[in-house]
C-alpha positions, -999 to +999 in steps of 0.1 A: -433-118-508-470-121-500-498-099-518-507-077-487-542-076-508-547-112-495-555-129-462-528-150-448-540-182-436-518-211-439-535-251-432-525-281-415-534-310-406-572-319-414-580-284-425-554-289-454-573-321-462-607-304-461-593-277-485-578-302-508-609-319-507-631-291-514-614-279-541-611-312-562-652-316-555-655-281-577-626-292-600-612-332-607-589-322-636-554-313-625-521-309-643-499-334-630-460-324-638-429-347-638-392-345-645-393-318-615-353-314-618-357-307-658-365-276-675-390-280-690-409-299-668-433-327-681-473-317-675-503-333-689-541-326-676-549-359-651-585-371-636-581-369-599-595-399-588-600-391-548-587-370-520-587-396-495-591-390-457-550-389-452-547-363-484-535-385-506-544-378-543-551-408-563-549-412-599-556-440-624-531-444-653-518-467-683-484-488-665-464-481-702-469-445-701-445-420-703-457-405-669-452-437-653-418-440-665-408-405-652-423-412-616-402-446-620-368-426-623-376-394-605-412-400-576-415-358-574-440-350-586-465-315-586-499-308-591-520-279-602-556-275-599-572-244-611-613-235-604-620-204-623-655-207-618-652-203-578-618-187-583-597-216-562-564-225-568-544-251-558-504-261-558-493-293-543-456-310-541-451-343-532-442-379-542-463-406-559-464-443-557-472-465-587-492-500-574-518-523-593-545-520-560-570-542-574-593-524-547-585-493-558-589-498-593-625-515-582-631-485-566-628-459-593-635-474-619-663-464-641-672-470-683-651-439-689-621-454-683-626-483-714-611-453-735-584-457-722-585-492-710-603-512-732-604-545-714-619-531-686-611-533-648-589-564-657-567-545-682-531-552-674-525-518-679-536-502-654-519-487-625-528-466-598-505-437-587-510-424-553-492-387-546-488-382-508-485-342-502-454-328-486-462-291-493-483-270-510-499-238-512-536-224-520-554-192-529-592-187-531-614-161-526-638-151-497-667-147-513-668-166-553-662-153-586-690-127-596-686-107-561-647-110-566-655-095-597-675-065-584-652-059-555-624-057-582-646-032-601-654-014-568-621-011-559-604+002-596-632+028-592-629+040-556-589+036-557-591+014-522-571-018-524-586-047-525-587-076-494-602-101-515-580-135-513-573-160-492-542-179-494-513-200-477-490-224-474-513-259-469-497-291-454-508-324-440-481-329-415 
């Protein structure tokens, strides 16, 4: 059931790419769970690398960790990006790949990564893990945080209910 307090608008295609995209601009920390068909489910916070034109997320990653173990055995995966500043939030299901992309890992890398990587780009390590969207949903609001805030005061004080939120179902397909 849908909070009639919030604007329905679901998103395909490129607009679900766009909002993907803005969204990991304002916030590149996700948590990225695994084991989808255990309770509990495995989570741990994961640097999103890109949102590339298609949708795909891309991640960098250590080829003996658990998390690349878990996608081995079970490739469902979900992620969950919250933005509290601008008050955006973000659920996506879908599947990840595991590859060595020399191109890729070119492409992201950066000085930060020796932390976890210490022999640099040529560690044989690293992997990339690509997660290809099936289905996801988003909520945000219309306007930011601090006028969310004083709508939601507004609102407690004059007894109106609040139409703040935007949110929907969000797809690439």
């Amino acid at each position: 059931m849908k909070n009639n307090a919030s604007e329905i608008k679901d998103l395909t295609g490129q607009a679900a790419i766009d909002k993907f995209k803005e969204i990991v601009k304002h916030e590149q920390t996700c948590l990225f769970s695994t084991n989808l068909g255990k309770v509990p489910q495995t989570t741990r916070p994961m640097g999103v690398q890109k949102v590339c034109d298609q949708g795909n997320f891309w991640f960098m990653s250590a080829s003996d960790s658990d998390k690349n173990q878990e996608i081995n055995a079970d490739a469902r995966v979900q992620l969950y990006i919250c933005n509290t500043k601008n008050y955006e939030f973000l659920s996506v299901y879908g599947h990840a790949t595991i590859s060595r992309d020399h191109e890729k890992i070119d492409e992201f890398w950066s000085d930060i990564h020796k932390a976890w990587f210490p022999e640099g780009k040529d560690d044989p390590r690293i992997t990339i893990i690509k997660v290809t969207p099936e289905e996801g949903f988003y909520w945000d609001t219309k306007d930011g945080k601090l006028v969310s805030l004083l709508k939601i005061v507004a609102s407690a004080v004059t007894g109106k209910t609040l139409k703040e939120g935007v949110e929907g179902n969000i797809s690439v397909i």
